[in-house]
Chimera marker file (.cmm) of the C-alpha trace (Angstrom):
<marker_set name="trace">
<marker id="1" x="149.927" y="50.338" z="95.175" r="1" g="1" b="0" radius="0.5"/>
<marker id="2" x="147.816" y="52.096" z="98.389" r="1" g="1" b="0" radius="0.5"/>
<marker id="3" x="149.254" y="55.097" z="99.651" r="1" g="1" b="0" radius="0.5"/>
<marker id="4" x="148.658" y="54.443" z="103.353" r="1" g="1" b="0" radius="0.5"/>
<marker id="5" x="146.325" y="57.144" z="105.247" r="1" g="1" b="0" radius="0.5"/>
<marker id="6" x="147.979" y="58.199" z="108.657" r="1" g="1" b="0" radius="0.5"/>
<marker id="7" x="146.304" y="56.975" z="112.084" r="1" g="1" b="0" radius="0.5"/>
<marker id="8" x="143.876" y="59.668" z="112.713" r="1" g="1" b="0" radius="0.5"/>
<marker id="9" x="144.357" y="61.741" z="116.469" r="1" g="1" b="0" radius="0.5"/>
<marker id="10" x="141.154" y="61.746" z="117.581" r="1" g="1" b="0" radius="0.5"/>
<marker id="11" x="142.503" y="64.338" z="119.653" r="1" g="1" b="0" radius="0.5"/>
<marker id="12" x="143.113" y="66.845" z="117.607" r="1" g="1" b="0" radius="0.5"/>
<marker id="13" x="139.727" y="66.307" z="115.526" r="1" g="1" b="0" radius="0.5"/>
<marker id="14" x="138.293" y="67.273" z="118.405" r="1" g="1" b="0" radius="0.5"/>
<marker id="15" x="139.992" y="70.216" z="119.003" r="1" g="1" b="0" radius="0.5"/>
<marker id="16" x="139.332" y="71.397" z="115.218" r="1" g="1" b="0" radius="0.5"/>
<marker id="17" x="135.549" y="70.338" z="115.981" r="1" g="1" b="0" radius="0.5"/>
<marker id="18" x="135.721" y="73.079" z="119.067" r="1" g="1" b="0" radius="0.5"/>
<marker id="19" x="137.622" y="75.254" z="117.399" r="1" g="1" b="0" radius="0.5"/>
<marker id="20" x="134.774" y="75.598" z="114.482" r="1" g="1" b="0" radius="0.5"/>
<marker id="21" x="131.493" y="75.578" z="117.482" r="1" g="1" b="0" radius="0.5"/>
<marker id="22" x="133.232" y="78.599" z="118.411" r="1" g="1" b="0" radius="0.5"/>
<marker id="23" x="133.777" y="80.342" z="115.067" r="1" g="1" b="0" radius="0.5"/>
<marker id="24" x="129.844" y="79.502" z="114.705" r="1" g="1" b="0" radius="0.5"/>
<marker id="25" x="128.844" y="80.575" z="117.970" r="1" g="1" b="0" radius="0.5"/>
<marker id="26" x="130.680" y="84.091" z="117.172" r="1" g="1" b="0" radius="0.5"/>
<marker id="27" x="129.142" y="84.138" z="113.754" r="1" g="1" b="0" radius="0.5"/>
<marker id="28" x="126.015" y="83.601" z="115.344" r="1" g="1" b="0" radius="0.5"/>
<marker id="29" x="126.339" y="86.309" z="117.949" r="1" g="1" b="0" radius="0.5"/>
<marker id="30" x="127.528" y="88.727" z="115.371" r="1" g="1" b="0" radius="0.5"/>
<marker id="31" x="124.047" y="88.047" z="113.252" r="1" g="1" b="0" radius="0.5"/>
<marker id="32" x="121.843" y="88.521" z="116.503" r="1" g="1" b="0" radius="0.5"/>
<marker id="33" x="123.677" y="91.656" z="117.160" r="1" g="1" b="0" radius="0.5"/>
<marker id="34" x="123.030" y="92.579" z="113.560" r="1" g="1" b="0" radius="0.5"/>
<marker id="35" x="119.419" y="91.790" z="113.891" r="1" g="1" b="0" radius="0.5"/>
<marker id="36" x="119.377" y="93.874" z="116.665" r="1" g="1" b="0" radius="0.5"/>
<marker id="37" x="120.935" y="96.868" z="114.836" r="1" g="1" b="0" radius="0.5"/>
<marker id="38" x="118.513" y="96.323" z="112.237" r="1" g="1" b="0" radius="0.5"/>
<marker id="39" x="115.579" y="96.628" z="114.213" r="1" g="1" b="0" radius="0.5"/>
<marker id="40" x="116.762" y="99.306" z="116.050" r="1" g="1" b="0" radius="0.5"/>
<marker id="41" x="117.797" y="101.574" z="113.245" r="1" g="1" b="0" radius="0.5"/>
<marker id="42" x="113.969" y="100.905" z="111.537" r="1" g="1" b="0" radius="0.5"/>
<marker id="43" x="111.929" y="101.730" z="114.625" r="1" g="1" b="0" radius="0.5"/>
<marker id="44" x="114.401" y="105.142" z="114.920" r="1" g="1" b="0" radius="0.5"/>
<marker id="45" x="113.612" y="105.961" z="111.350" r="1" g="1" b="0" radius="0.5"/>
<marker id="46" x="110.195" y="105.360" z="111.854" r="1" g="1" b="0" radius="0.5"/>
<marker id="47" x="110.466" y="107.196" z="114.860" r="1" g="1" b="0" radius="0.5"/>
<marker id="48" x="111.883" y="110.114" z="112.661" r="1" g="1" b="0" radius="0.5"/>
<marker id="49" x="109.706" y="109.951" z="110.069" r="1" g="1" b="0" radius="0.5"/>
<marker id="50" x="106.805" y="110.526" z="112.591" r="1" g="1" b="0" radius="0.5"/>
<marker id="51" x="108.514" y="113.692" z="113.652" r="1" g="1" b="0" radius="0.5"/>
<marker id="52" x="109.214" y="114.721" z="110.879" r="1" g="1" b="0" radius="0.5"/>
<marker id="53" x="105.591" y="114.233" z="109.775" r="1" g="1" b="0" radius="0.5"/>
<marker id="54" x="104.501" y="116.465" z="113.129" r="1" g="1" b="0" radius="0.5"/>
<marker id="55" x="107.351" y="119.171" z="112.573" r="1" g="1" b="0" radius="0.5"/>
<marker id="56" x="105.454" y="119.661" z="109.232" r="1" g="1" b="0" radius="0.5"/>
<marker id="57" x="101.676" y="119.672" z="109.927" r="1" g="1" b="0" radius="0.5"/>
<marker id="58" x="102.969" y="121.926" z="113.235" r="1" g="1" b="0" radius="0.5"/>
<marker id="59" x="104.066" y="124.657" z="110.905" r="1" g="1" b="0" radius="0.5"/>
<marker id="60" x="101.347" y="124.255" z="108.512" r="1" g="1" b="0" radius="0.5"/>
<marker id="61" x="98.815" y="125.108" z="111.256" r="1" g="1" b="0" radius="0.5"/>
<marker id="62" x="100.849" y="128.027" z="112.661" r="1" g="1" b="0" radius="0.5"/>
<marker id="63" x="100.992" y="129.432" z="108.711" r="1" g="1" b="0" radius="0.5"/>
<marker id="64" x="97.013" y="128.824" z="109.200" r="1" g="1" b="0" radius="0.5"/>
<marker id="65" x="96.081" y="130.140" z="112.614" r="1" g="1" b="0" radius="0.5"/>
<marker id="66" x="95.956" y="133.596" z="111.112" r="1" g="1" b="0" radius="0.5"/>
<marker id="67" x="93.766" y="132.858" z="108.663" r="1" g="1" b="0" radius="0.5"/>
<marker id="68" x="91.510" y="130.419" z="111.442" r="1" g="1" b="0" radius="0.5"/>
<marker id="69" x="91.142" y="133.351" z="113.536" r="1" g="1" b="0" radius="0.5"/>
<marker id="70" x="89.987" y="135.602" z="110.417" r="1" g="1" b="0" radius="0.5"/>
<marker id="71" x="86.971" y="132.719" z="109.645" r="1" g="1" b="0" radius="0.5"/>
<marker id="72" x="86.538" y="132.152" z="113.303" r="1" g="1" b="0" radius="0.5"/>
<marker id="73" x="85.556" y="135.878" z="113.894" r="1" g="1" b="0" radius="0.5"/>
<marker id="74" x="83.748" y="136.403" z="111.130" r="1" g="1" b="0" radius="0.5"/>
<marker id="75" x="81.664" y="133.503" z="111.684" r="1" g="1" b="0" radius="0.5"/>
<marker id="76" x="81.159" y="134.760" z="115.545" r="1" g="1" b="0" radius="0.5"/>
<marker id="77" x="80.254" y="138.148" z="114.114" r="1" g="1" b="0" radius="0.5"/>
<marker id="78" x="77.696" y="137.309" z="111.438" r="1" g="1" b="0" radius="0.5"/>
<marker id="79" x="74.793" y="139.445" z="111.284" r="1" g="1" b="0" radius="0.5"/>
<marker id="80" x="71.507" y="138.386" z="113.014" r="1" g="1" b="0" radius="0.5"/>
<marker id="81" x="69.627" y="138.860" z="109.577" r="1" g="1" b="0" radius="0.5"/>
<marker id="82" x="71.622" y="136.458" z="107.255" r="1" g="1" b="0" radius="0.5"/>
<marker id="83" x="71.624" y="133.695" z="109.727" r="1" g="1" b="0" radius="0.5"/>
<marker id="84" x="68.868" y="131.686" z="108.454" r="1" g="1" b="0" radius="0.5"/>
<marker id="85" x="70.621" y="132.284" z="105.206" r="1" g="1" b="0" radius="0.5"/>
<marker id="86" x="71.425" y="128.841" z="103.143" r="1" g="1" b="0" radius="0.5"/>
<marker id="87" x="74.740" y="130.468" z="102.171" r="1" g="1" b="0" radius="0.5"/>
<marker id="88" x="75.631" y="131.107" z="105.591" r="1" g="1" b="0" radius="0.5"/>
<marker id="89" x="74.942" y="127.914" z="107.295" r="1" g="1" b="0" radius="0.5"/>
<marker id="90" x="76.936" y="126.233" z="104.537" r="1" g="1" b="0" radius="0.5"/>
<marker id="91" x="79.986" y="128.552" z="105.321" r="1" g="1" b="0" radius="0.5"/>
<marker id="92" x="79.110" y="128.078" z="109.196" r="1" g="1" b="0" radius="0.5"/>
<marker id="93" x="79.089" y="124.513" z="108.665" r="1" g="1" b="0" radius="0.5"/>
<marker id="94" x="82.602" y="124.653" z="106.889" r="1" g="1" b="0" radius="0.5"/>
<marker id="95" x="84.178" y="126.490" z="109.487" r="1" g="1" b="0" radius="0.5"/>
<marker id="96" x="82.672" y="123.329" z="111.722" r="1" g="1" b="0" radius="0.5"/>
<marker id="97" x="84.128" y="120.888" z="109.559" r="1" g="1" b="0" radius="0.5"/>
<marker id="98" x="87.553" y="122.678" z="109.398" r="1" g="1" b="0" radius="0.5"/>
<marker id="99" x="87.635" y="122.860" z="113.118" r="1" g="1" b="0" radius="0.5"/>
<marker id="100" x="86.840" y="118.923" z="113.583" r="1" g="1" b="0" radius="0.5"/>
<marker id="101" x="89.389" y="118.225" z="110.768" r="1" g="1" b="0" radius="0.5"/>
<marker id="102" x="91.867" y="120.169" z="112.748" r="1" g="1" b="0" radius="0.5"/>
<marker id="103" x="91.028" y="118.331" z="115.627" r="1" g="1" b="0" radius="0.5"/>
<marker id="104" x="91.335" y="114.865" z="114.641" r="1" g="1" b="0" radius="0.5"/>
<marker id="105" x="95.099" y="115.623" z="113.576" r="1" g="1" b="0" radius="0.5"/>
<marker id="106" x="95.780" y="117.034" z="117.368" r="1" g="1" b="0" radius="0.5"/>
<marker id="107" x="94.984" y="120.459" z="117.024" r="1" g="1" b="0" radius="0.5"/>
<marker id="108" x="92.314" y="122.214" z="119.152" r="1" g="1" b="0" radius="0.5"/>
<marker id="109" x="91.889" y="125.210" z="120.790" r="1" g="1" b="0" radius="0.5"/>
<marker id="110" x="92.743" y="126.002" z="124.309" r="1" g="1" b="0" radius="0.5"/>
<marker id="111" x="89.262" y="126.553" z="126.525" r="1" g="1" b="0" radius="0.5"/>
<marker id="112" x="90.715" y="129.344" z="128.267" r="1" g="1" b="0" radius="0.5"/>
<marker id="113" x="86.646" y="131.033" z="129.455" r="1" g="1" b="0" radius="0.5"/>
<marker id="114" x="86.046" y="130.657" z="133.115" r="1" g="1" b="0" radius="0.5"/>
<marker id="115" x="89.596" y="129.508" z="133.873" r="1" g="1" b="0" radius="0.5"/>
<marker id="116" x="92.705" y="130.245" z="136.187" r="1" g="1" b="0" radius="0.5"/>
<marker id="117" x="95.186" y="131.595" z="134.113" r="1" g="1" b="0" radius="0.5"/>
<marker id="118" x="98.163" y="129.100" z="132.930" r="1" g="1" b="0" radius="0.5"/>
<marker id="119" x="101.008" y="131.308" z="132.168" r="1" g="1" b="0" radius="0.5"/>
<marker id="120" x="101.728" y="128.305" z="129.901" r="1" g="1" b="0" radius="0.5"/>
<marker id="121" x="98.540" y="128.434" z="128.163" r="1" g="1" b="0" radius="0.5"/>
<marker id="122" x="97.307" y="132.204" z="128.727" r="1" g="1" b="0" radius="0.5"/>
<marker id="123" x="99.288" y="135.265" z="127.848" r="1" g="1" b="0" radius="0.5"/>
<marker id="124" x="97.394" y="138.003" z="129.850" r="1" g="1" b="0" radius="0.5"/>
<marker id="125" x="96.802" y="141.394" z="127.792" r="1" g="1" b="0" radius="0.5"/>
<marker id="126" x="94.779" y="143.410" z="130.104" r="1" g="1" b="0" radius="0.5"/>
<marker id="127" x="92.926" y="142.646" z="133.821" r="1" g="1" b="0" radius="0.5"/>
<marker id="128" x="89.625" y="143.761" z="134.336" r="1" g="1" b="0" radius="0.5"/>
<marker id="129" x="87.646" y="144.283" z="137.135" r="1" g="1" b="0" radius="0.5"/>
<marker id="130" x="86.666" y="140.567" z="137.987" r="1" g="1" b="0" radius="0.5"/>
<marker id="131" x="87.417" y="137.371" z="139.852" r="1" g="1" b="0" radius="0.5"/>
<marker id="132" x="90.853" y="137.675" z="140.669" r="1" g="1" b="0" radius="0.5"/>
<marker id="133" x="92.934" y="135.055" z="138.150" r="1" g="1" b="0" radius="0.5"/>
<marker id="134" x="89.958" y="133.736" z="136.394" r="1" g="1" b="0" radius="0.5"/>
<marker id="135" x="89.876" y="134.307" z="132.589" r="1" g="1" b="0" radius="0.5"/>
<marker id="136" x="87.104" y="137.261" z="131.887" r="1" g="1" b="0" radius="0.5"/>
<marker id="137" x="87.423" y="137.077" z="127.903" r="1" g="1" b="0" radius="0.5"/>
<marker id="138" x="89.670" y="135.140" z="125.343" r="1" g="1" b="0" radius="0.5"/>
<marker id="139" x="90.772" y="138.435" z="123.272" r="1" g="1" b="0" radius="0.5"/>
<marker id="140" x="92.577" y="135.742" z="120.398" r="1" g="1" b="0" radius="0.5"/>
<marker id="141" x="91.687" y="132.124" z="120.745" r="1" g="1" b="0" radius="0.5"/>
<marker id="142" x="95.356" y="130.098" z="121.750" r="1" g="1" b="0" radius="0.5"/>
<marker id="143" x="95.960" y="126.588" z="120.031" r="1" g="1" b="0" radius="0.5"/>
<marker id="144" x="97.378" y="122.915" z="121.311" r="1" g="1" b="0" radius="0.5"/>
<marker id="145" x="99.061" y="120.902" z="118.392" r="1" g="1" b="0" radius="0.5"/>
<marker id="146" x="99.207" y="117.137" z="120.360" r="1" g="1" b="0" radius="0.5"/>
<marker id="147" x="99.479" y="119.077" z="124.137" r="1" g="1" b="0" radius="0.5"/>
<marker id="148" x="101.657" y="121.467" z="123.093" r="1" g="1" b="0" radius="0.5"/>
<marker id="149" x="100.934" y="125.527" z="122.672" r="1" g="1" b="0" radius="0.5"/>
<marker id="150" x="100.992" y="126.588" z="119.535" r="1" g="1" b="0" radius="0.5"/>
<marker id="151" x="100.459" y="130.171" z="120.684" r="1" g="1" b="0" radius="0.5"/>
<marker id="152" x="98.779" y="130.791" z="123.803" r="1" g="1" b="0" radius="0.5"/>
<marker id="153" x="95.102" y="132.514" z="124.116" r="1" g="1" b="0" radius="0.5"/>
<marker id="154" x="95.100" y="136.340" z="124.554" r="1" g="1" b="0" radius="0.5"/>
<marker id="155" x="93.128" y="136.620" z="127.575" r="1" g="1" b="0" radius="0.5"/>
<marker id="156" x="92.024" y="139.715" z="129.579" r="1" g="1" b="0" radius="0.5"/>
<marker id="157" x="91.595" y="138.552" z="133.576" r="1" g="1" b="0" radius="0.5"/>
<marker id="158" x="90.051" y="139.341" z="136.918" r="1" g="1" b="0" radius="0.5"/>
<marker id="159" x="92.247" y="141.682" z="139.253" r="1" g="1" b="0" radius="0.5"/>
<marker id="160" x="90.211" y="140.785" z="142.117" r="1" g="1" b="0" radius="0.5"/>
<marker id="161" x="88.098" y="143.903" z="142.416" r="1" g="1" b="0" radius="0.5"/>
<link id1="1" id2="2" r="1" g="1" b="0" radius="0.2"/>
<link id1="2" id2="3" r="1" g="1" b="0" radius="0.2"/>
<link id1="3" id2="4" r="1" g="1" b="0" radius="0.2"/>
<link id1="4" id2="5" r="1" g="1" b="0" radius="0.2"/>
<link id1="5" id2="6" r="1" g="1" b="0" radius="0.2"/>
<link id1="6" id2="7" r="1" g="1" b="0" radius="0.2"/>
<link id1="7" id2="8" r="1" g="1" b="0" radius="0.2"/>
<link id1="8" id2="9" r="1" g="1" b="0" radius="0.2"/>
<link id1="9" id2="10" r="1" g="1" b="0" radius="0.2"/>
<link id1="10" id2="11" r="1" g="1" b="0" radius="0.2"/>
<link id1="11" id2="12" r="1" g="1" b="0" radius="0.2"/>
<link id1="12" id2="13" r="1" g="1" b="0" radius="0.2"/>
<link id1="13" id2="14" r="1" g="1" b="0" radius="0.2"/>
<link id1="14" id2="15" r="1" g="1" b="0" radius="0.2"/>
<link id1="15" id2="16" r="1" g="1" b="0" radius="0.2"/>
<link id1="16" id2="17" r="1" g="1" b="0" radius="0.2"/>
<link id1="17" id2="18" r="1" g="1" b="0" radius="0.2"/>
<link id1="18" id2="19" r="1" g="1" b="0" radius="0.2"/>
<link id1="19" id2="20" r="1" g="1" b="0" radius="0.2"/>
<link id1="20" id2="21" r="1" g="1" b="0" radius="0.2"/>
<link id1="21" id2="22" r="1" g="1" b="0" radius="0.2"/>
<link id1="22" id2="23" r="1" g="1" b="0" radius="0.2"/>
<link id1="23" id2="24" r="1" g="1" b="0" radius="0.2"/>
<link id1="24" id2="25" r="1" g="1" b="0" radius="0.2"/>
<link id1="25" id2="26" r="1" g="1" b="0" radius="0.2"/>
<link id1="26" id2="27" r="1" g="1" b="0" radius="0.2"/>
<link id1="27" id2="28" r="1" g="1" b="0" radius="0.2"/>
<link id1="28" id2="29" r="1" g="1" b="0" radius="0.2"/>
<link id1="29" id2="30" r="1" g="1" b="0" radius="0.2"/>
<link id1="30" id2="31" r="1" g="1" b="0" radius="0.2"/>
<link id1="31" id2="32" r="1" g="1" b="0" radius="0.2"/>
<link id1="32" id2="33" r="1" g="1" b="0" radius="0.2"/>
<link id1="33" id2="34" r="1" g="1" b="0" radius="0.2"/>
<link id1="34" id2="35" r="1" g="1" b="0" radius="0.2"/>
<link id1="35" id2="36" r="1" g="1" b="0" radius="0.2"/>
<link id1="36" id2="37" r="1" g="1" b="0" radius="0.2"/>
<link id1="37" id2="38" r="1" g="1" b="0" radius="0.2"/>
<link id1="38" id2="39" r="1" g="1" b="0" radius="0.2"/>
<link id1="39" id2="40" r="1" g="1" b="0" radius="0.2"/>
<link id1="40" id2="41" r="1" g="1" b="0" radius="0.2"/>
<link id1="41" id2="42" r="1" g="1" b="0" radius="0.2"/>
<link id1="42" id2="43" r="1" g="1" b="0" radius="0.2"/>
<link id1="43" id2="44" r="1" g="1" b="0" radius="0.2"/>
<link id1="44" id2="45" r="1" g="1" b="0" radius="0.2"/>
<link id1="45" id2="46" r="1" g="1" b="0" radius="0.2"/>
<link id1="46" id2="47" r="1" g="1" b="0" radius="0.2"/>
<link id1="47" id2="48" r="1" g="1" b="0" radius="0.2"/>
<link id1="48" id2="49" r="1" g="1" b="0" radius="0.2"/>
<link id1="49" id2="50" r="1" g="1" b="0" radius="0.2"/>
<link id1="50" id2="51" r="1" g="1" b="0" radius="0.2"/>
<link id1="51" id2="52" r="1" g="1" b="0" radius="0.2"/>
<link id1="52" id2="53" r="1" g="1" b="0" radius="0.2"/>
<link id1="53" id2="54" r="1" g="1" b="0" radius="0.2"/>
<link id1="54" id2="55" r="1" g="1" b="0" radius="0.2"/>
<link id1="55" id2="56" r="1" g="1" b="0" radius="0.2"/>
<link id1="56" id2="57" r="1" g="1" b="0" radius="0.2"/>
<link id1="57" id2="58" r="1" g="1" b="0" radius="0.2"/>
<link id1="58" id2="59" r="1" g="1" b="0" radius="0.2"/>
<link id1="59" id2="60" r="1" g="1" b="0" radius="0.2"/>
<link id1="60" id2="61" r="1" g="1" b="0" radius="0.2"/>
<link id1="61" id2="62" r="1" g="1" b="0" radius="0.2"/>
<link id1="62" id2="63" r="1" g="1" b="0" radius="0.2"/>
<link id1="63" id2="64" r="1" g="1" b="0" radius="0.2"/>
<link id1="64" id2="65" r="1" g="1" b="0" radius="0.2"/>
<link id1="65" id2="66" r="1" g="1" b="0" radius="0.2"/>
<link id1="66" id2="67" r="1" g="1" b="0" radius="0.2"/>
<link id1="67" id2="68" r="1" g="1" b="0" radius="0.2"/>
<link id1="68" id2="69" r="1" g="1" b="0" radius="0.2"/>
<link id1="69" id2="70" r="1" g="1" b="0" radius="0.2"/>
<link id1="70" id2="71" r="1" g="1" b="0" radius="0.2"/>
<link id1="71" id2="72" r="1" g="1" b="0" radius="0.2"/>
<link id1="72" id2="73" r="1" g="1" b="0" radius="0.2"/>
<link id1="73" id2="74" r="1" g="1" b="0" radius="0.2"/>
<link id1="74" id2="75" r="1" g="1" b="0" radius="0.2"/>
<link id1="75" id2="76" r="1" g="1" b="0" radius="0.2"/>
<link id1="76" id2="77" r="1" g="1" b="0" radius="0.2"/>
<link id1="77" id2="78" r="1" g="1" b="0" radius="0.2"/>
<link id1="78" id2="79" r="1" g="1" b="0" radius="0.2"/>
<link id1="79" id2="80" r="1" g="1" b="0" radius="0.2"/>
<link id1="80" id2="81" r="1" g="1" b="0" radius="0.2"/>
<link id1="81" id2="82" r="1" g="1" b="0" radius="0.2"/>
<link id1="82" id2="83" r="1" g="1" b="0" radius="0.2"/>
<link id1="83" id2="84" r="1" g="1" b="0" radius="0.2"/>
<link id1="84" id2="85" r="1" g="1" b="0" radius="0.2"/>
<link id1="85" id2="86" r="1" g="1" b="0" radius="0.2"/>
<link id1="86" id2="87" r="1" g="1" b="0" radius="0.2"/>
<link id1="87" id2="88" r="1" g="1" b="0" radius="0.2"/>
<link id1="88" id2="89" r="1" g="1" b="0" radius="0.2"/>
<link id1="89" id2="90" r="1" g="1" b="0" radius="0.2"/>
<link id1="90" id2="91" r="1" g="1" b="0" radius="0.2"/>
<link id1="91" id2="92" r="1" g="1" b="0" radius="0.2"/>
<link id1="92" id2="93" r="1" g="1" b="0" radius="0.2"/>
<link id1="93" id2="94" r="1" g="1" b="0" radius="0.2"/>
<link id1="94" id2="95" r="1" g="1" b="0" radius="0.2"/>
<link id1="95" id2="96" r="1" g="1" b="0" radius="0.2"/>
<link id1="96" id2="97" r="1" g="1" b="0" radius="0.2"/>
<link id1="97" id2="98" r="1" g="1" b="0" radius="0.2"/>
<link id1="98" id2="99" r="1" g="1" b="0" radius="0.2"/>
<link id1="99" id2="100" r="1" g="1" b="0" radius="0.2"/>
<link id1="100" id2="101" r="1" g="1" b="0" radius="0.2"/>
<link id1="101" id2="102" r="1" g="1" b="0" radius="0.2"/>
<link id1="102" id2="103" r="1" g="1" b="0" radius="0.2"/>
<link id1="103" id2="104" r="1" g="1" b="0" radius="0.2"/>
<link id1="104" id2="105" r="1" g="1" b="0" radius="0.2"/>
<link id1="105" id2="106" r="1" g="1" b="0" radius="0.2"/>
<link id1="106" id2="107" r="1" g="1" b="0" radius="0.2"/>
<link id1="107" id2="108" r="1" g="1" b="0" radius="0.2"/>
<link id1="108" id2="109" r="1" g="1" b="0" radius="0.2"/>
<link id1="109" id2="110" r="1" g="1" b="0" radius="0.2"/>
<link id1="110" id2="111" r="1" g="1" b="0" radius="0.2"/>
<link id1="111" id2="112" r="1" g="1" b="0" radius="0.2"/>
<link id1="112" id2="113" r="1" g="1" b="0" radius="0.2"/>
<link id1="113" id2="114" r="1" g="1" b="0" radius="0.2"/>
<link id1="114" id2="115" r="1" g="1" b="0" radius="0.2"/>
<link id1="115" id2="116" r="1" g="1" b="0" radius="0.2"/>
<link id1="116" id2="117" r="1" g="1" b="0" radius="0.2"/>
<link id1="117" id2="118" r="1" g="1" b="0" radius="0.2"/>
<link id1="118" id2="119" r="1" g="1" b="0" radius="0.2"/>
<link id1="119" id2="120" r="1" g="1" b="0" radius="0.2"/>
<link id1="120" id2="121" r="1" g="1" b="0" radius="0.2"/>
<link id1="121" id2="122" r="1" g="1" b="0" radius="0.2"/>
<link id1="122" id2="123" r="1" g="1" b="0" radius="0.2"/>
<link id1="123" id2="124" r="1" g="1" b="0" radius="0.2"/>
<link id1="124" id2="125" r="1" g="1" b="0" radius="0.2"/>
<link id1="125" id2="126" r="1" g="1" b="0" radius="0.2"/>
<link id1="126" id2="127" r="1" g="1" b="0" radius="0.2"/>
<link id1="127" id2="128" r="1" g="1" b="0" radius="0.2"/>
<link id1="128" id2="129" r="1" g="1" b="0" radius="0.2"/>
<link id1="129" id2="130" r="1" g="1" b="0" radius="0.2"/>
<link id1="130" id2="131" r="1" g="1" b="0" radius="0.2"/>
<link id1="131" id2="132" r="1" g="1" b="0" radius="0.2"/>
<link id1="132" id2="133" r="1" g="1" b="0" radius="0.2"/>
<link id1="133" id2="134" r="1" g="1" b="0" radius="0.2"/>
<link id1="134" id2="135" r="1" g="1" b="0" radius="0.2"/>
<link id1="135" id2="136" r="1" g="1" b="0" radius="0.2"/>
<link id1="136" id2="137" r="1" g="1" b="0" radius="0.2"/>
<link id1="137" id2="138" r="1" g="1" b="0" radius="0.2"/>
<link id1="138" id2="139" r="1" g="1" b="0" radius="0.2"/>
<link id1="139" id2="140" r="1" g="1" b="0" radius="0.2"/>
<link id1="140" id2="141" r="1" g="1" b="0" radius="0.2"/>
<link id1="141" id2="142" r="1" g="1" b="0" radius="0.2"/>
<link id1="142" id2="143" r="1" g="1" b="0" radius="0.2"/>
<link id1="143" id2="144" r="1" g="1" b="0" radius="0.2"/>
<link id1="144" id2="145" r="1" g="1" b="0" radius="0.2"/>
<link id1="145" id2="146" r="1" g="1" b="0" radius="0.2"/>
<link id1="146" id2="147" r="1" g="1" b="0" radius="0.2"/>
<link id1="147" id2="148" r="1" g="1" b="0" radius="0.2"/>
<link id1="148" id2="149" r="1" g="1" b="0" radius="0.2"/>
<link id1="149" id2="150" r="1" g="1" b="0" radius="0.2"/>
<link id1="150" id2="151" r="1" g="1" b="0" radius="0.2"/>
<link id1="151" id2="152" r="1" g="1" b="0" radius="0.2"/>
<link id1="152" id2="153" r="1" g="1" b="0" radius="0.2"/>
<link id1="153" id2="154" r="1" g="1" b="0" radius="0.2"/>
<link id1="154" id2="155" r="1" g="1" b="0" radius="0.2"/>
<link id1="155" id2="156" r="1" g="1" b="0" radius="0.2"/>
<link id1="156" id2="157" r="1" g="1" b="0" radius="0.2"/>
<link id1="157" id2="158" r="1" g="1" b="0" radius="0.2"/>
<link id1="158" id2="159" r="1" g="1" b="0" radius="0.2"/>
<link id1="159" id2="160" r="1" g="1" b="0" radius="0.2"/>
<link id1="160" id2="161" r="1" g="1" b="0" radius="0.2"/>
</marker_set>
C-alpha cells in the first residue's frame, strides 16, 4: 500500500522560499556589520597601541632631557686644548649620534637663535638690550617630540633698545 503525498501549494512554497531569502539576507547583513566591527575595533587598537607606544618614548625623553642638556653643555664647553683629542671627538661624535637617534624617533630641538619669540615654543627668562622680540640667546635648549613641546627653550630676548 502507498500512502498518498498531498497536492503540493505552490503557493505557500513560495512563501517559505521568501521567508528563508530574508532570514539570509539578515544573516548576511548581520556578518557585514560584524566585519565592520571587526575592522574597526583592530585599526582602534592599533591606533592605541601607537599611542601608547608615543606616551612611552615621550616620557622617556623628558626623564632624558636633563641628562641631554648635561652632555650638550659639556660638549659646547670643551676646552680648546683637548679638541684634537681622539677621546674627545669620539665622545663629540656620540653626542652626534645620540642627537640624530633622537631625531629619527621625532625628537629635535627647537631652533629658537635669531627668532621671534613663540610663547608656545619660548619661555622668556630675561630681555636684553636687543632687537625687540627676537631671541638674543637660548639660556636651556627647548625640545619637540612629533610637533609637540616637550619643554620650551629658555630664551633671553631683545627689549627693543
Amino acid at each position: 500500500m502507498t500512502v498518498p503525498t498531498p497536492p503540493l501549494d505552490i503557493a505557500l512554497l513560495r512563501a517559505e522560499i521568501e521567508k528563508l531569502r530574508a532570514e539570509v539576507q539578515t544573516f548576511k547583513e548581520l556578518a557585514a556589520r560584524a566585519q565592520a566591527d571587526l575592522q574597526n575595533a583592530r585599526a582602534r587598537m592599533g591606533k592605541e597601541a601607537e599611542e601608547m607606544r608615543v606616551f612611552a618614548a615621550e616620557l622617556l625623553i623628558r626623564q632624558l632631557l636633563p641628562t641631554i642638556d648635561s652632555l650638550r653643555r659639556a660638549c659646547r664647553h670643551l676646552p680648546a686644548d683637548l679638541q684634537s683629542h681622539e677621546w674627545v671627538k669620539g665622545v663629540l661624535s656620540t653626542e652626534q649620534e645620540f642627537l640624530r637617534q633622537l631625531k629619527s624617533i621625532g625628537c629635535e630641538s627647537i631652533d629658537a637663535m635669531g627668532k621671534s619669540v613663540d610663547p608656545l615654543q619660548h619661555e622668556v627668562l630675561l630681555t636684553v638690550p636687543g632687537e625687540e622680540g627676537e631671541v638674543i640667546e637660548v639660556i636651556e635648549d627647548g625640545y619637540l617630540f612629533h610637533g609637540k613641546v616637550l619643554r620650551p627653550a629658555k630664551v633671553k630676548v631683545g627689549q627693543g633698545v
